[in-house]
ROVEXVO-304231 format. One line per 3 residues: number of its first residue (from 1); their letters; for each residue x, y, z of N, C-alpha, C, O. Coordinates in Angstrom, 2 decimals. Atoms other than C-alpha are relative to their C-alpha. Layout:
NUM = A = X/Y/Z/X/Y/Z/X/Y/Z/X/Y/Z; ...
This chain:
1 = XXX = -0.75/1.18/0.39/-10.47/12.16/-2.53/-0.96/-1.17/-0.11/-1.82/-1.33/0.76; 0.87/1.42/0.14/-12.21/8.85/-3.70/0.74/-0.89/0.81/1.94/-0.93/1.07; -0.39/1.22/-0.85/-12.25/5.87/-1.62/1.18/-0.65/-0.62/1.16/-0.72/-1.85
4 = XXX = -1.38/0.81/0.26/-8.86/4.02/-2.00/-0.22/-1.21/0.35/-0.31/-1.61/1.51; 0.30/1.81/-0.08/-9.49/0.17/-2.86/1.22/-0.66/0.55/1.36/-1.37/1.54; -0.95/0.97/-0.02/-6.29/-0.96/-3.38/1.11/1.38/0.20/0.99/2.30/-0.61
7 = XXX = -1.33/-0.50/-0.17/-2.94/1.01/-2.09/1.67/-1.02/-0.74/2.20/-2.13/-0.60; -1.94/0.57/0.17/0.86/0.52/-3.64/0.35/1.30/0.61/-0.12/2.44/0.66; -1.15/-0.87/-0.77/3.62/1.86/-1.73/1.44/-0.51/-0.38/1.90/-1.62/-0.09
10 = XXX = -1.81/0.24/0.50/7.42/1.98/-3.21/0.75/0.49/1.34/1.10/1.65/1.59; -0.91/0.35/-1.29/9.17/1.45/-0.10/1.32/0.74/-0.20/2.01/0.36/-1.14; -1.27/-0.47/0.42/12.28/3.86/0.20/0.51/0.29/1.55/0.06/-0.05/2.65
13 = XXX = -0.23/-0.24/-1.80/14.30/5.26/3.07/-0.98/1.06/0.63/-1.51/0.90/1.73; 0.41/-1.08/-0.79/12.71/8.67/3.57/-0.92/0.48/-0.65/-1.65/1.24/0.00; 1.52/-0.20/0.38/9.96/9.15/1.25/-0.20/-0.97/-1.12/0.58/-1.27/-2.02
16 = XXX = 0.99/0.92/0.39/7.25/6.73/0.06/-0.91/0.68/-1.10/-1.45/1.77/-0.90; 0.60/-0.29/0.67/5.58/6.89/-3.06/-1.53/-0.78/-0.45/-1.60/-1.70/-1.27; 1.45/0.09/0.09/1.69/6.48/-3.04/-0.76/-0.42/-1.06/-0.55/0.08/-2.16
19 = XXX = 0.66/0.19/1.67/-0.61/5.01/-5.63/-0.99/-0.65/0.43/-0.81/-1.68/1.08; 0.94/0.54/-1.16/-4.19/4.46/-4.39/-0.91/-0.05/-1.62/-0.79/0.79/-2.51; 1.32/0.52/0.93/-7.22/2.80/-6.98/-0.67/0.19/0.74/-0.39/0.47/1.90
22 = XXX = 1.43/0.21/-0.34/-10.69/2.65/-6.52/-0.57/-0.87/-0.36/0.09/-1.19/-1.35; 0.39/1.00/0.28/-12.95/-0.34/-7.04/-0.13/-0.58/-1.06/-0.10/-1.77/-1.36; -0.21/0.10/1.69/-13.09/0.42/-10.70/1.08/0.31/-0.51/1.01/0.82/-1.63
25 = XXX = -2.11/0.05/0.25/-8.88/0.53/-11.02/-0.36/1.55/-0.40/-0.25/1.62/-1.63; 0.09/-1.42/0.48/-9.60/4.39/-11.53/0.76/0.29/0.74/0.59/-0.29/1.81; -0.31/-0.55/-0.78/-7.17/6.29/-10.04/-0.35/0.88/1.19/-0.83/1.98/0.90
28 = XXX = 0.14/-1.27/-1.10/-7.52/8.15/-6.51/1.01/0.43/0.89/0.75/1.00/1.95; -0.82/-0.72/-1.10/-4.79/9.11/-4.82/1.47/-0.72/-0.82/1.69/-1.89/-1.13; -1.27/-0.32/0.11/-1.27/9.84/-5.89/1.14/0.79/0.53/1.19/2.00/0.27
31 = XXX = -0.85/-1.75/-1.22/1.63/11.83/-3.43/1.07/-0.96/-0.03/1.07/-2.13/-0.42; -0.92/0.47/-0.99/4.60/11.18/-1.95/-0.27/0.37/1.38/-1.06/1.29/1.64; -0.07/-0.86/-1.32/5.14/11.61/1.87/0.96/-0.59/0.48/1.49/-1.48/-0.18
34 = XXX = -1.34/-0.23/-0.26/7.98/11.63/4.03/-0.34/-1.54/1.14/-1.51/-1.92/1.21; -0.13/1.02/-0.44/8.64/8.46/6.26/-0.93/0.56/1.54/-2.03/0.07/1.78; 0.92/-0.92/-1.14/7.31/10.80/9.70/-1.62/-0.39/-0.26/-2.41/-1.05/0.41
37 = XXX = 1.58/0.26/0.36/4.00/10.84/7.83/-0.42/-0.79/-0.34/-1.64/-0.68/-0.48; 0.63/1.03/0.89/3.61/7.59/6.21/-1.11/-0.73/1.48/-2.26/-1.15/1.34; 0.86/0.87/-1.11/2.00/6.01/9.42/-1.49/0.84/0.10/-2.58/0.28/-0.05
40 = XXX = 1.07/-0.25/-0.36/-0.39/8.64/10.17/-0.95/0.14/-1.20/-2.15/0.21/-0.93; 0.66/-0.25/0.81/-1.57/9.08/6.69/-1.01/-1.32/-0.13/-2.24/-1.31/-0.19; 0.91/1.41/0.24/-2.53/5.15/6.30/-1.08/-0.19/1.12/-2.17/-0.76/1.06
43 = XXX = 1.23/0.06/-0.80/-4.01/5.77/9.59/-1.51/0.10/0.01/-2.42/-0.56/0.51; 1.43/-0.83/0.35/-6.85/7.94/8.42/-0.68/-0.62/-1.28/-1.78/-0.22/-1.68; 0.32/0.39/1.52/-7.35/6.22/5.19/-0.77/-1.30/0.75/-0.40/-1.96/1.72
46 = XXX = 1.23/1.01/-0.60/-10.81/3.76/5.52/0.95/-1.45/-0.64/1.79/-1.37/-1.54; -0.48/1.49/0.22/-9.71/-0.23/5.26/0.12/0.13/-1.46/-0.69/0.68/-2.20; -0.50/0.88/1.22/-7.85/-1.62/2.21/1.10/-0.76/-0.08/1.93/-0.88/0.82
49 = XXX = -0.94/0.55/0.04/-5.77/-3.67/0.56/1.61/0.56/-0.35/1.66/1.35/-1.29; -1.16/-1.18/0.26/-2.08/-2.17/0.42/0.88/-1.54/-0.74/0.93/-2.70/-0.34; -1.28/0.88/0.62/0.53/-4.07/-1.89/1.32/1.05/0.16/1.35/2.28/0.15
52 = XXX = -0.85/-0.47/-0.90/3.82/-3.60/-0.68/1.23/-1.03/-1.01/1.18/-2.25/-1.15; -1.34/1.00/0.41/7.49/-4.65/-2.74/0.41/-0.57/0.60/0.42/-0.25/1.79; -0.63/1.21/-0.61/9.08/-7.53/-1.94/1.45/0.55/0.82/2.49/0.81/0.21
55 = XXX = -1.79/-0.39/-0.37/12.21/-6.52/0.22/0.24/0.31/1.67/-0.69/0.55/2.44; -0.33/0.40/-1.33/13.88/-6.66/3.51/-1.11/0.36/1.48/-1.50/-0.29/2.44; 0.77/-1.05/-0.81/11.80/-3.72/5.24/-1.73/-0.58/0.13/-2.26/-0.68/1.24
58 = XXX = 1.67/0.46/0.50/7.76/-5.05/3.77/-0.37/-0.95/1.39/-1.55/-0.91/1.73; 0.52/0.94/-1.57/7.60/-7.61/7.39/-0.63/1.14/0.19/-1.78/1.43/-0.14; -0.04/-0.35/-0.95/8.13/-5.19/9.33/-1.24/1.35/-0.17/-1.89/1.63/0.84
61 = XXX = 0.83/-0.56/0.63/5.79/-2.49/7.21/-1.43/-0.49/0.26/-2.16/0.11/1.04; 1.08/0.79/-0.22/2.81/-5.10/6.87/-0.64/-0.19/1.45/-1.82/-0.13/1.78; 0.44/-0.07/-1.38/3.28/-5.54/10.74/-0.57/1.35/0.50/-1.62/1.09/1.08
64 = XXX = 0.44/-1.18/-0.21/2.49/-1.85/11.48/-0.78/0.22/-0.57/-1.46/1.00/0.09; 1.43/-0.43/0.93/-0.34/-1.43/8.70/-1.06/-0.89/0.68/-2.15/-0.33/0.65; 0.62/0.68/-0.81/-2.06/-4.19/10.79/-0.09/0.26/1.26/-0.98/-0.41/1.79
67 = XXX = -0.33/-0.20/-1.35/-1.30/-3.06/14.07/-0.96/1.79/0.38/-1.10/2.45/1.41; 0.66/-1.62/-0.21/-3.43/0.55/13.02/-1.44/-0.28/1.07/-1.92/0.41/1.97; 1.30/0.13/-0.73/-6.64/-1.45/14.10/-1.10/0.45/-1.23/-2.33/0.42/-1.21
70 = XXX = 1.17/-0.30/1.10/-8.16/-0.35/10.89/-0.09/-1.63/-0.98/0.06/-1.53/-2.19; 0.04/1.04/0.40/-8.49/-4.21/10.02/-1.51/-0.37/-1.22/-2.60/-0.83/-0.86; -1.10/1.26/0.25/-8.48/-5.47/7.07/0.97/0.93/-1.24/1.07/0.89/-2.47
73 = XXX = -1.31/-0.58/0.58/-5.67/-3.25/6.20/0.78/-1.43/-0.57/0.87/-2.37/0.22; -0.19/1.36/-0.26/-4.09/-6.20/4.42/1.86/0.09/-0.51/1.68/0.58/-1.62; -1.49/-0.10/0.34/-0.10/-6.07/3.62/0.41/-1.26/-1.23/0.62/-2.43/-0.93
76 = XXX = -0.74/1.78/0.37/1.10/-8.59/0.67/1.02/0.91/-1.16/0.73/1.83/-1.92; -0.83/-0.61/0.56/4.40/-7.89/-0.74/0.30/-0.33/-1.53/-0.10/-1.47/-1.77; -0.16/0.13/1.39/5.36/-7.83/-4.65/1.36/0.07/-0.29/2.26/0.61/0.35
79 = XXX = -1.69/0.27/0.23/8.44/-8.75/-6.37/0.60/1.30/-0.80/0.37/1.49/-1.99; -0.56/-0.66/0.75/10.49/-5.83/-7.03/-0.12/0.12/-1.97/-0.28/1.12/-2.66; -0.43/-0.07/1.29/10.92/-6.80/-10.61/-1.27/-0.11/-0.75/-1.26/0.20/-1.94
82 = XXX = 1.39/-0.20/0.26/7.18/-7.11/-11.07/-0.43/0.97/-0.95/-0.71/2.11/-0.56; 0.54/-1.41/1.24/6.14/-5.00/-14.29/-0.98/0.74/0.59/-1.75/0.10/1.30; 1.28/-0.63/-0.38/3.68/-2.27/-13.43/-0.12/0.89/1.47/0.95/0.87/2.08
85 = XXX = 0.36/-0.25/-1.13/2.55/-0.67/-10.42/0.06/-0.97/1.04/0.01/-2.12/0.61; 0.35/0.99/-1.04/2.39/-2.48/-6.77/-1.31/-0.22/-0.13/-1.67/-1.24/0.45; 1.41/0.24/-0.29/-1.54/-2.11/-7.41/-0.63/-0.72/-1.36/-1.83/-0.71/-1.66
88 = XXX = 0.24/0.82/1.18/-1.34/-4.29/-10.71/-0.95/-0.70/0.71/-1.47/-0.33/1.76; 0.90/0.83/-0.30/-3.50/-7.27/-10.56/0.31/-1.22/0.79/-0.48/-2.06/1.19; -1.05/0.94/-1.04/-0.63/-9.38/-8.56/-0.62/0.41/1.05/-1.02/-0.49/1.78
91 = XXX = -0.21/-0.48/-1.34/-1.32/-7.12/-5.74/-1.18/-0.23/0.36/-1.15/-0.33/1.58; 1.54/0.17/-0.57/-5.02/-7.66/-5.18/-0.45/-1.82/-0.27/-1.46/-2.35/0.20; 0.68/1.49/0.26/-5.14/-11.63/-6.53/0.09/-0.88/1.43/1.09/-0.97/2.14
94 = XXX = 0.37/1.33/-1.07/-6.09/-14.15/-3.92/1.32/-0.87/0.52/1.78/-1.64/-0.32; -0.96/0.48/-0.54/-3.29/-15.47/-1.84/-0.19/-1.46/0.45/-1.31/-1.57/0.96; 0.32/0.70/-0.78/-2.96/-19.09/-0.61/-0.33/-0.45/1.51/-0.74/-1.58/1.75
């Protein structure tokens, strides 16, 4: 698997759908996994930035992707209605 720059995750109840770049927006990593596994998978995965949809659940998400200790896991959520992937160019631009 190539290093994973930037992570999107489509937030659901019971399985999460995956979408991992590399530094050059090339794809590396595409899956689903089941809600059980979503923690330990991000575990093992080296620091990045994860974009995350905008919606009730993404706090509480962001809080646990930070809480792995693999810092700078970084959580920033995207607006549902957002064209594209979570790992568009929204999801990695510079926050205030």
């Amino acid at each position: 698997m190539n290093k994973v720059a930037t992570l999107g995750i489509d937030l659901a109840k019971n399985t999460f759908s995956l979408h991992g770049v590399d530094e050059n927006g090339r794809e590396a990593l595409r899956k689903s996994v089941s809600r059980a596994r979503l923690m330990p998978f991000i575990a093992q995965l080296p620091p990045c930035l994860i974009g995350l949809e905008a919606c009730s659940g993404a706090h509480e998400w962001a809080r646990r992707f930070q809480e792995l200790g693999q810092v700078p896991h970084r959580g920033r959520r995207v607006h549902p209605r957002m064209p594209g992937q979570s790992t568009s160019p929204a999801a990695s631009a510079p926050t205030a």
